[in-house]
Structures are given as C-alpha cells and as structure tokens.
C-alpha positions in Angstrom: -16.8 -25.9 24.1 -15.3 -28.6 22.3 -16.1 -29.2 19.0 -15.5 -32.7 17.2 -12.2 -31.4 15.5 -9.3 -29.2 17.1 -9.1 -25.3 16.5 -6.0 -23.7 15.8 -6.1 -20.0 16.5 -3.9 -18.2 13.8 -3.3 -15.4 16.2 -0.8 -13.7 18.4 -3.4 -11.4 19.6 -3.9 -11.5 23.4 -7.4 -10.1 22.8 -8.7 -13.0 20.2 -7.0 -15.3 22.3 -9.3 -13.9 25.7 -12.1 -14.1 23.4 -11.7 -17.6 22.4 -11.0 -18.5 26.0 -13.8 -16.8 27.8 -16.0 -18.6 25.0 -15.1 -21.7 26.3 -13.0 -22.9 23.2 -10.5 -25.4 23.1 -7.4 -24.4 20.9 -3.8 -24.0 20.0 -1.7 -21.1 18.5 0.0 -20.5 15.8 1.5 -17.3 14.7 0.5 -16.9 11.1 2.5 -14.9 8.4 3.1 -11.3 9.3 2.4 -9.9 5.9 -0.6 -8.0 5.4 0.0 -6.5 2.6 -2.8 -5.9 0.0 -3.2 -3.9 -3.5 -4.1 -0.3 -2.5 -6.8 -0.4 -5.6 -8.9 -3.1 -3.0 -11.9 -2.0 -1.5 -11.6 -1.1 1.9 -14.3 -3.8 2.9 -13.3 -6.4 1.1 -9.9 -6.0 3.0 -10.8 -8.2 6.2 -11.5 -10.9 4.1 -8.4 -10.9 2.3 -6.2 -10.8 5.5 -8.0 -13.4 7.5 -8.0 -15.8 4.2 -3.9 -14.5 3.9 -3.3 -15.6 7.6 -5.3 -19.1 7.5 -3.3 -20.2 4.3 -0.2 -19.4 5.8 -0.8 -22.1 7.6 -1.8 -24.5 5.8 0.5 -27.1 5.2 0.4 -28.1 9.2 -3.3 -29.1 9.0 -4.3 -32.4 9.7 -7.5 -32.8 11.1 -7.4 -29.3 12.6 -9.7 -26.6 11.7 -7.6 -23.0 11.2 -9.3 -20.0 12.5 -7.6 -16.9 11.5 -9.3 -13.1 11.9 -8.7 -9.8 11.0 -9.9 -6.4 12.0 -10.1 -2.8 9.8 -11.3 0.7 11.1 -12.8 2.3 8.3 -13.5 6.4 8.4 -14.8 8.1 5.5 -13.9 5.6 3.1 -10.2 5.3 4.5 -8.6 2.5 6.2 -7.1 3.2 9.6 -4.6 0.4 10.1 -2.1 -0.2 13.3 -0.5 3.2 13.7 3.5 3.3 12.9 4.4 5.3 15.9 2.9 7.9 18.6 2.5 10.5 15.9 0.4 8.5 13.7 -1.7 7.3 16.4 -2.2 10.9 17.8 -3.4 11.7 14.4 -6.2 8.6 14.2 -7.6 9.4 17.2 -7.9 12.9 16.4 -9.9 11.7 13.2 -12.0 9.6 15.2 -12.6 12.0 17.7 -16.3 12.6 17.8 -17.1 10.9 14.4 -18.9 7.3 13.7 -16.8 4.8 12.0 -17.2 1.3 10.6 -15.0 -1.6 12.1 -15.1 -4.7 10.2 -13.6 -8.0 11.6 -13.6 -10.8 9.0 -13.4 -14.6 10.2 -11.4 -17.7 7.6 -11.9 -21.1 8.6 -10.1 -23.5 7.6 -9.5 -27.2 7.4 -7.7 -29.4 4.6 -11.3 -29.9 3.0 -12.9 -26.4 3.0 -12.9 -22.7 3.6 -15.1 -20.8 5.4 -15.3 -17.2 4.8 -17.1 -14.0 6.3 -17.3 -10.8 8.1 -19.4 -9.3 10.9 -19.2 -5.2 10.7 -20.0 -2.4 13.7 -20.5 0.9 14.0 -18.6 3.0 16.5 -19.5 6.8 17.7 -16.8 8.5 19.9 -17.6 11.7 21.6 -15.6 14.4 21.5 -12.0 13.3 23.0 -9.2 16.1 23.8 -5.7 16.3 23.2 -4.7 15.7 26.6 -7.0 12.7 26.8 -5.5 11.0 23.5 -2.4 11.8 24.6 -2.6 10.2 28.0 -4.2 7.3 26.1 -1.6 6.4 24.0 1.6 7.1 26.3 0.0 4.5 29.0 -2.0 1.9 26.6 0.6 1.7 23.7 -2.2 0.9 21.3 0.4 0.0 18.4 -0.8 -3.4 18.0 -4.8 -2.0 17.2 -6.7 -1.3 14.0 -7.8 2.6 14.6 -5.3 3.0 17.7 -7.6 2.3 20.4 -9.4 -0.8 21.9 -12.7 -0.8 22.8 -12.0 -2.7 26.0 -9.5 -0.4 26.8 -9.6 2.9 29.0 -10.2 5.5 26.0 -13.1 2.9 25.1 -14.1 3.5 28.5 -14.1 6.7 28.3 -14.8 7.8 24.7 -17.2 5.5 22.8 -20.5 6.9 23.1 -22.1 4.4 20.9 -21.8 0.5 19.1 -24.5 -0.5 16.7 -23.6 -3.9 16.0 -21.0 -6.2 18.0 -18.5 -5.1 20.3 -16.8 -8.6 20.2 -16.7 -7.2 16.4 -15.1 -4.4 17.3 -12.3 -6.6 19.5 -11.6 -8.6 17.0 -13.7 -11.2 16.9 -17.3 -11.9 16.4 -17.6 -14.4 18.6 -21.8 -14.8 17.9 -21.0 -15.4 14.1 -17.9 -17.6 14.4 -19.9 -20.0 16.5 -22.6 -20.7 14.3 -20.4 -21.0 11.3 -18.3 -23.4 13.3 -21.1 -25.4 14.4 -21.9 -25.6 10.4 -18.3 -26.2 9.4 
C-alpha cells in the first residue's frame, strides 16, 4: 500500500519491519535513538507513548516530506513493567512471573511528519498457561528473546506453546497494531 507520502519506519526490529512488509507498506529505515529512558514516577501505561514519541523525534531533523513511524511495546504484570530482560537470569525470572497469569501488553504508535504528530496506543491482553522450568529454559537458550518486552514473542515457539489466550490484537502484542496504524495513517 502506498500512501501519497513516504513512511520511514523508526525501527531496527525485524518483527515491525515483517509487519510493515506483509501489510503491504512501502518504507525505509532508520534506526532511532537507543535511549529509552523514562522517570520511574511515569505510569506504566502512559510509557508506550512516551517511547514511540522519544523514537520519532529522534528523528526528526531528516524529514522532508516523509512521514516517521516509530512504535513501542511494554508488558505490564500487576502494575509492573517487564522491559527487555538484561541477561538469561532476568529473563528466567519474567517468564516465571508470567507463567500462568494474564498480563497487559501495550504497543503505542507516533507518527510523524514536519507538520503534525500523531499519537496513540492499542493494548491486549495475554493468558499463559502454566509453563515449567524446563520449558522456559529451553525457550530462552534457543530463541534468545533479549531484544522482547516480557522475554518472549508471541510468534515465537513459547507463544506456540504457552499462550492460552489474546483478548485484543496479537499484531499488538508483536509490536505493532497494524489495524489501528492504518486508519490513523489513512487520516494523517
């Protein structure tokens, strides 16, 4: 799908990029700033937001007629963000917390172009069975999920295996809502 202005996907992420590309888009990439830092006083929700907006602006000053699409992703358990784990440890623990809970993955879209920005969020719920130690461990030695919100990808073989339940968007949970980001585009 072309649209009457080029996309610039602010994204290193091979799964945005399939996304975009299965969709149909035509686009470049650019790898945005690496720093997602954010005040640890912020509301988890409002997080997303922040981050994709963060990632768009960093960019900026190459726009010309270009519109900027930047995205990012936060697994959310009881009120708690789980980010990209720091090692195997740290990812052993996260999927032990998710292990046979619900959790709230929010993916939150900027778009951007010289004249306006374009703001919002799409969120989805995710139920995991029950997984076991041997199963998380396998997981994570032969997926390396260091790169992923939660430690896991839903396209992936523990979300094969594990998730027992999405109420909302599983483009959402990869990273992208792809239903949203349309529309808004076709506004933009």
């Amino acid at each position: 799908m072309e649209f009457n202005r080029p996309l610039i996907l602010a994204s290193t992420s091979p799964r945005r990029q399939f996304l975009m590309k299965e969709a149909g888009f035509q686009f470049r990439i650019e790898k945005p700033d690496g720093d997602e830092s954010f005040a640890d006083t912020m509301p988890s929700e409002k997080i997303p937001m922040f981050l994709a907006s963060k990632k768009a602006n960093s960019l900026k000053e190459i726009l010309k007629d270009e519109i900027i699409v930047a995205s990012d992703t936060v697994v959310i358990l009881n009120d708690r963000i789980l980010n990209k784990p720091a090692n195997r440890e740290e990812a052993i623990q996260m999927l032990n917390d998710l292990s046979g809970q619900t959790h709230t993955v929010i993916t939150a879209v900027c778009l951007l172009s010289k004249e306006k920005m374009d703001l919002f969020d799409d969120r989805t719920e995710v139920t995991f069975s029950k997984l076991t130690q041997s199963e998380i461990e396998f997981y994570i030695d032969n997926f390396k999920p260091f790169d992923k919100a939660g430690a896991y990808g839903a396209q992936d073989w523990l979300g094969m295996i594990g998730i027992e339940k999405i109420n909302g968007s599983y483009f959402t949970v990869m990273g992208l809502p792809m239903h949203k980001m349309y529309q808004h585009l076709l506004r933009f």
